[in-house]
Structures are given as structure tokens and as C-alpha cells.
LUMRO-350758 format. One record per residue (C-alpha): x, y, z; residue in one letter. Coordinates in steps of 0.5 Angstrom, whole numbers, padded with zeros to 4 digits, always signed. Example, Ala and Ser with C-alpha at 12.3 -4.5 7.8 and 13.67 -1.06 7.14 Angstrom:
<recs>
+0025-0009+0016A +0027-0002+0014S 
</recs>
This chain:
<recs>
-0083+0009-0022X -0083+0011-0030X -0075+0012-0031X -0076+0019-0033X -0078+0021-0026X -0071+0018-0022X -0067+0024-0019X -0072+0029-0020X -0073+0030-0011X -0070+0028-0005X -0075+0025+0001X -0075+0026+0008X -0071+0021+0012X -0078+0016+0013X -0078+0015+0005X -0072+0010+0005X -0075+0003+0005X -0071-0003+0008X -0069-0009+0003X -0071-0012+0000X -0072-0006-0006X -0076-0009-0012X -0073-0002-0017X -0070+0003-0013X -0065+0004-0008X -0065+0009-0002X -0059+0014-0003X -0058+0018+0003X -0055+0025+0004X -0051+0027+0010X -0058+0031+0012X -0062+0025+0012X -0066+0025+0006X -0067+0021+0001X -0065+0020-0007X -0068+0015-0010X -0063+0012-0015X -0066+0006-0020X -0063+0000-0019X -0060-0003-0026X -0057-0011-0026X -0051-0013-0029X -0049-0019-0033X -0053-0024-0033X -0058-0020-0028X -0055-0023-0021X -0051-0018-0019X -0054-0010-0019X -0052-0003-0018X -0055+0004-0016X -0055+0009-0021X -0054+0016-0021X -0054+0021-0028X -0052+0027-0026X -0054+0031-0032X -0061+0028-0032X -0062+0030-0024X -0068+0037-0023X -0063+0043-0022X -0065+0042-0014X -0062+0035-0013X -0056+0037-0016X -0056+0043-0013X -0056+0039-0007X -0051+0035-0008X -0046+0040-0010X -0048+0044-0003X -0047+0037+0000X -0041+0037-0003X -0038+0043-0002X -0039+0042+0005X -0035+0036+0006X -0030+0039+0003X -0030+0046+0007X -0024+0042+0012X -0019+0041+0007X -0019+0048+0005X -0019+0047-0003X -0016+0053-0007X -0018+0049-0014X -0023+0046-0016X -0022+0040-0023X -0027+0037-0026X -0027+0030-0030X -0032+0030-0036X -0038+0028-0037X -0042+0029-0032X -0036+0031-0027X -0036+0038-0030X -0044+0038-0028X -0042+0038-0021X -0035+0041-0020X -0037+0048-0023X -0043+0049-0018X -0038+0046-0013X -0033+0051-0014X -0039+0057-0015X -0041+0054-0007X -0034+0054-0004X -0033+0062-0006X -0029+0060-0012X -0029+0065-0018X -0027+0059-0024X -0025+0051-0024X -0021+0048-0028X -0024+0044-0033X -0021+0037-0037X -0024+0034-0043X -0024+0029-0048X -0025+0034-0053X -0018+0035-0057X -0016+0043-0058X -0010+0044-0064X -0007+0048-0058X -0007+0042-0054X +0000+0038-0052X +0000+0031-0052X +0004+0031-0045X -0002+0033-0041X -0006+0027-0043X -0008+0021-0041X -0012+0015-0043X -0019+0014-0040X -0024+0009-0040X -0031+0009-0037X -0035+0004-0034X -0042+0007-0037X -0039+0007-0043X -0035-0001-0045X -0030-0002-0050X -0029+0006-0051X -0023+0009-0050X -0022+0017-0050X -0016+0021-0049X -0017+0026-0043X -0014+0033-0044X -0012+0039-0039X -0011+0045-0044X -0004+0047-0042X -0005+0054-0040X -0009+0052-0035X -0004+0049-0031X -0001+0055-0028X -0008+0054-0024X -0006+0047-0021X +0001+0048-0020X +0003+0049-0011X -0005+0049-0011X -0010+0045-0006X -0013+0041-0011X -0020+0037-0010X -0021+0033-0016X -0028+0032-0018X -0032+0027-0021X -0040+0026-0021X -0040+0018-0019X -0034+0013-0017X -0035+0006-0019X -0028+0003-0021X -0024+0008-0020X -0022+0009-0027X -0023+0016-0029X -0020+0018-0023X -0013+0015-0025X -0013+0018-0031X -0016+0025-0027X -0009+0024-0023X -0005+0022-0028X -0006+0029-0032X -0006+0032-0026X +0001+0029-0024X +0003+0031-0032X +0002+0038-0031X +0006+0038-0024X -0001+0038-0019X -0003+0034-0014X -0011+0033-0011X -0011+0034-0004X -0017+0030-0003X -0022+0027-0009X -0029+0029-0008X -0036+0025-0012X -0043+0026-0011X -0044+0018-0010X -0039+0013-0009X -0041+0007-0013X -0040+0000-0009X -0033+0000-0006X -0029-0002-0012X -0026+0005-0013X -0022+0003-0007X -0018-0002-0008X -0015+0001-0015X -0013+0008-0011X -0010+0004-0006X -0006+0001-0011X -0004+0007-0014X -0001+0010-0007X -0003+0007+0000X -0008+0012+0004X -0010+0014-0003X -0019+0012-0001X -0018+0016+0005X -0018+0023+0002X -0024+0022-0002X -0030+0025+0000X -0037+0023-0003X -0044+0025-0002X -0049+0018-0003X -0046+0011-0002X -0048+0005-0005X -0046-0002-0005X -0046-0008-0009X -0053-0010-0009X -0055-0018-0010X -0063-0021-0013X -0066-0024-0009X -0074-0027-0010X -0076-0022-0006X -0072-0017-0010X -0065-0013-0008X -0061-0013-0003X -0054-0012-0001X -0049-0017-0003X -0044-0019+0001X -0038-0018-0002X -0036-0011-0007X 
</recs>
């Protein structure tokens, strides 16, 4: 499969082939069907993950996966929606369009003159090693978040560090997230850094695809036996 053509369609139920995979892994939706995610090796190339790059995803798949999405979160009855740059931003504003909602809140990384120390904190990516950013939530958005029920959105979760600075902003501005949503949960890894952070955390999470650490074999990938 030409790395270009990766999340460009969803496939019925039946496409999704057992392991072990030679380059793709079959993700599937709630509905069943499948988003096939390249496969890429870590480190010395015995430990794998699946891959999701939102922004590089046709506008069907990521229509999909906002629906599906906003669907999940329909329960906890959102009143705010924020998203997480980069690629968190791509899926919070369909999100919030899906749910009825007129606006989102943005963070970002960008610092504007307006801006306050106070309401940032340092974020750091797993897609991007040895880079740390600041990430900022424009002061005269908070009113937005404050007394309201917040989903806190970001397009993959894998160690859970975006997130922990998401919360750590949010917190600053005197808001907290009712429930954390992603359109894929990247292995398990996430969850022990939220349980660390506040007991039952991993329980208000919602994602749409789950993927889990993947290990090399002779005949290709397959599941790993610890995350």
C-alpha cells in the first residue's frame, strides 16, 4: 500500500484481516468499519505502533471519525468543546459543528502579545521528540470554559502528554473536562500517566479506534503482550 493512499477510505467489516499484518493494521470504527492505519516500528524495529495523521485523512474519513466521535460523547452532555493543536484542532471543530455547538475553543502553541503566562503550560509530543512547546489558551476565552461541561479533544492518545498539559491550561483558567475524547487511543500508555494524575481519570475518556502495541514477528505483526 503507497503511504500516500493510507486513510484516505473506510472498509467494510470483512476487509479487517487477522494478524499477523505485514504494514497496515485494521482499526475499527464503532459501526464496524475499517480504517487501515500503516504500521510504523519503534526503536530498533521490534516493538510497532498504528498511526493516525488526521490532517492527512480524506474529508470522509475525517468526517467519520468526528461523527463518531460526537457520538460517544452525546451521554456526557458537552456544553464546550476544546481542542489540542495540531492535529486535535482538525477533529474538535467538526466535533463541536456535530454536537450542535456554534464555536470551540481553541489552544495553541502560537504565542499572541495578548496572551498571559499564567494560562500555559509546557507540552511535549510523542510525534515530535526533544521538542518542547508552551501551549496557550487566549485569555478571553476562558469565560467559555469556566462552570461549563467540557470535552477536551485531541486527535490521538498515546502517552498522554498533550493531554496533561491540555488539563494543566484548563485547570489554570479555572476549568475542568467532563470527559477526554480522541479519535484514536494509541496503545494503553495514556492511561497510566491519567491515573497518576487523578484516580478514574482513564475512565472518562472516549475514543473512536483502539490500537495496541504491536510486536515483529517472522511472519509480520502482531499484538504485543504488554503495553
Amino acid at each position: 500500500m503507497d503511504p500516500h493512499a493510507f486513510w484516505q477510505s473506510l472498509e467494510p467489516p470483512e476487509a479487517a484481516a487477522p494478524p499477523p499484518w505485514r504494514d497496515r493494521f485494521p482499526a475499527a470504527l464503532p459501526d464496524g468499519r475499517v480504517l487501515h492505519l500503516p504500521i510504523r516500528p519503534l526503536g530498533d524495529g521490534a516493538l510497532g505502533i498504528a498511526s493516525l495523521i488526521l490532517n492527512q485523512a480524506s474529508f470522509a474519513v475525517e468526517r467519520a471519525l468526528a461523527r463518531a466521535l460526537a457520538e460517544r460523547l452525546v451521554p456526557l452532555e458537552p456544553e464546550v468543546i476544546a481542542g489540542l493543536p495540531t492535529l486535535g484542532l482538525a477533529l474538535a471543530r467538526p466535533v463541536a459543528e456535530a454536537l450542535g455547538h456554534a464555536r470551540y475553543v481553541p489552544l495553541g502553541t502560537s504565542r499572541k502579545f495578548w496572551y498571559e503566562e499564567a494560562l500555559s503550560a509546557p507540552m511535549r509530543s510523542v510525534t515530535s521528540p526533544g521538542v518542547e512547546k508552551r501551549l496557550y489558551l487566549d485569555p478571553r476565552m476562558a469565560p467559555l470554559l469556566q462552570g461549563r461541561r467540557v470535552a477536551l479533544i485531541d486527535d490521538v492518545l498515546s502517552t498522554g502528554a498533550s493531554i496533561c498539559a491540555g488539563l494543566d491550561v484548563l485547570a489554570a483558567a479555572d476549568a475542568a473536562p467532563e470527559v477526554i475524547g480522541a479519535a484514536m487511543l494509541q496503545t494503553t500508555r495514556w492511561a497510566e500517566r491519567l491515573e497518576r494524575r487523578a484516580p478514574g481519570l482513564p475512565e472518562r475518556v472516549r475514543g473512536v479506534l483502539s490500537t495496541p502495541p504491536l510486536t515483529a514477528t517472522a511472519e509480520g505483526w502482531i499484538p504485543a503482550a504488554a503495553t
